[in-house]
C-alpha positions in Angstrom: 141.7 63.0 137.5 142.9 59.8 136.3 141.0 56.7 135.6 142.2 53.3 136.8 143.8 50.9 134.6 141.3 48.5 132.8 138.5 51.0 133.3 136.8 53.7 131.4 134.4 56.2 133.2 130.8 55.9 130.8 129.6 59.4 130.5 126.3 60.1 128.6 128.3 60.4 125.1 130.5 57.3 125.1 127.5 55.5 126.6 125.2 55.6 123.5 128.2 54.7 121.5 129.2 51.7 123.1 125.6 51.0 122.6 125.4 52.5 118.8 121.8 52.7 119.3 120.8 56.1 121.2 121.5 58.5 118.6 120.5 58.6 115.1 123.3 58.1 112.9 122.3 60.3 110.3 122.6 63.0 112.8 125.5 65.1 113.0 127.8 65.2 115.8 126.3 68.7 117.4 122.6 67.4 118.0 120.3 69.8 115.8 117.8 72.3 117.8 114.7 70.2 116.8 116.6 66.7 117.3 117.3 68.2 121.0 114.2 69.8 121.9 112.7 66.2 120.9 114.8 64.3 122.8 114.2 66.4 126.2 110.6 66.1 125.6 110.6 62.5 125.3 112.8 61.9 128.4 110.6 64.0 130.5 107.5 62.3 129.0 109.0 58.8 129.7 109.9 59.9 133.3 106.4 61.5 134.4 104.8 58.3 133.2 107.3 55.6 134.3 107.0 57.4 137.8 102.7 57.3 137.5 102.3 53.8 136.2 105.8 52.1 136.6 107.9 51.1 133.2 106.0 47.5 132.4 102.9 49.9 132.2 104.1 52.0 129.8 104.2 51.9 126.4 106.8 53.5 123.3 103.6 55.1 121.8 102.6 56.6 124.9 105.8 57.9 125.4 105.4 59.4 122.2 102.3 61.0 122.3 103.0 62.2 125.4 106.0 63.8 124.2 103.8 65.1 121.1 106.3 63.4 118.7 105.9 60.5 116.3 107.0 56.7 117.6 109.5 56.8 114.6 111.4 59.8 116.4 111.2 58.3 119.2 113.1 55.3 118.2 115.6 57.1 116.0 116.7 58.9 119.2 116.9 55.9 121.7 117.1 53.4 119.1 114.6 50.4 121.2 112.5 50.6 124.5 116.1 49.5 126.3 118.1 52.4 125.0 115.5 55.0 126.3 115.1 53.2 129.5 119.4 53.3 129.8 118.9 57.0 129.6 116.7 57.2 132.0 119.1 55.7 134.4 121.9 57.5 132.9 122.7 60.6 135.7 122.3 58.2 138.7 124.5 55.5 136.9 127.4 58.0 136.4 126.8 59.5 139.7 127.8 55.6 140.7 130.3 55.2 138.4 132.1 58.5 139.8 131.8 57.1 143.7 133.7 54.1 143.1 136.3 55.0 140.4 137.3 58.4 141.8 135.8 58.4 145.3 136.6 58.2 148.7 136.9 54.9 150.9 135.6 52.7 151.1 134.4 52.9 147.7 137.3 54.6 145.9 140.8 53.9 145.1 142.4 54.7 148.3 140.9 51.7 150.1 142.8 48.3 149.9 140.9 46.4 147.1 139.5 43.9 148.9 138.0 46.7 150.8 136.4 48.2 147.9 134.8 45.2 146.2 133.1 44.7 149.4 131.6 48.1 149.6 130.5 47.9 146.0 128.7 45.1 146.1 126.4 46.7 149.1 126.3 50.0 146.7 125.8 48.5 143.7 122.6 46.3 145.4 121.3 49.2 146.8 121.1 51.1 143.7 119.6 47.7 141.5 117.1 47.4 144.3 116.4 51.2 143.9 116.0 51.0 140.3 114.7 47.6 140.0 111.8 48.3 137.6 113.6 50.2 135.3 117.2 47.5 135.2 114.5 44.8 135.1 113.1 46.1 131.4 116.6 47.3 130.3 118.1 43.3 131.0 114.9 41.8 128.8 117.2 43.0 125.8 120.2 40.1 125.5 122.7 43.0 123.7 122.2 44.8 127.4 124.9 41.8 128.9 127.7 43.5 126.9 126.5 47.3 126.7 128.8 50.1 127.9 127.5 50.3 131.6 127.6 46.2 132.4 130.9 46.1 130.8 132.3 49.2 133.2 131.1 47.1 136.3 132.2 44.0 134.5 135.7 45.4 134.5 135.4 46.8 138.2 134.7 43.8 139.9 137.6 41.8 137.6 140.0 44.6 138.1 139.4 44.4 142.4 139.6 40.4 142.2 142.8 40.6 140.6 143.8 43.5 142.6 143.0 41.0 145.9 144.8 38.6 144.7 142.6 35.8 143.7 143.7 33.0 142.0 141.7 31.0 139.4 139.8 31.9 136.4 138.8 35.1 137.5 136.2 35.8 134.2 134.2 32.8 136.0 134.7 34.4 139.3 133.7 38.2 137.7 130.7 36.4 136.0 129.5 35.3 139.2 129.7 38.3 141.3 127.9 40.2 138.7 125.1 37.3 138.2 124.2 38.3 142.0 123.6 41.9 141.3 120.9 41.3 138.3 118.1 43.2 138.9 115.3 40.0 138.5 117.5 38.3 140.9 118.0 40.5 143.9 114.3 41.6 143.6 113.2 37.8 143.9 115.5 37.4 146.7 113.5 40.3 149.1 110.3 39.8 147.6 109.8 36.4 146.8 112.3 34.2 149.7 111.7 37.5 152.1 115.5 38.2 152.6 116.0 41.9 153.3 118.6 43.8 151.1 121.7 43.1 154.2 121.1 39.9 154.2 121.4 39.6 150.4 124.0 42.1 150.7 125.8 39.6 153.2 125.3 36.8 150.8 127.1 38.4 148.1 130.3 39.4 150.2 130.6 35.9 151.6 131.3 34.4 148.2 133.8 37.6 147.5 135.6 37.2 150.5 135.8 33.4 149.6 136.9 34.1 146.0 139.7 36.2 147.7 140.5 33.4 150.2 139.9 35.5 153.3 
């Protein structure tokens, strides 16, 4: 299975390195038993509570004591409150990630590009709207515009422009398209203006199709 020119599949691993901040760095490359156990203990701690309270309820020391480990490990496992809520999102992100790189039309490569940039936007506000809450605390960090996961869709949506054959300055363009799928954004659009997630959905592919001149 190949990956497409221009894009790079962001597995758990190569994730927190394009981050350098999930895994300690004193650590060696095989996670020790403890360093492990810990980190699977604070995951499921942050998840039981995050699904309880919601994650602007929730607090790193909770996590921690939850987890029944000091807020120190903690943060030398995630590195900051956004790297442990990227991992949270992590199995449904490369789940994602695996649809439209390597699956089947609409979303995949077999579709004619245009085609696919369409259908990803729809997937892609589906899954912010899902996971609002959780995008919505990751995106109050300003290093989360160029982590590994926002550059992957970064690179999608440039890759399908170009693929369309849109003219102009297609980082502008790519900029754009993505600025419409911030979590903040979409959420204020259904809650605040009362659009429902088609009609935002519809929104977003009327400025792609325009961007591609159809």
């Amino acid at each position: 299975m190949s990956t497409p020119p221009g894009i790079a599949l962001v597995t758990g691993a190569n994730r927190d390195l394009g981050r350098n901040t999930a895994l300690d760095q004193a650590d060696p490359p095989h996670e020790r038993g403890d360093a492990a156990r810990n980190r699977a203990l604070l995951v499921d701690a942050a998840r039981r509570l995050i699904a309880a309270r919601g994650p602007d309820a929730v607090t790193m020391d909770e996590i921690a004591a939850a987890a029944g480990v000091g807020k120190g490990t903690l943060f030398r496992r995630f590195g900051s409150r956004p790297g442990l809520m990227i991992v949270l999102l992590d199995e449904d992100e490369q789940a994602e990630q695996q649809a439209f790189l390597f699956g089947p039309a609409p979303l995949g490569p077999s579709a004619p590009a245009l085609e696919r940039l369409l259908a990803y936007g729809r997937a892609r506000l589906r899954f912010v709207h899902t996971h609002h809450a959780l995008l919505s605390d990751i995106d109050r960090d300003p290093q989360s515009l160029y982590n590994a996961p926002v550059t992957l869709h970064r690179n999608h949506i440039h890759v399908l422009l170009e693929a369309a054959g849109t003219t102009g300055h297609l980082d502008a363009q790519t900029e754009a398209l993505l600025a419409l799928l911030q979590a903040d954004f979409v959420e204020h659009q259904i809650s605040e203006r009362g659009l429902t997630l088609e009609q935002v959905g519809d929104a977003w592919e009327s400025l792609a199709r325009k961007l591609c001149g159809r």
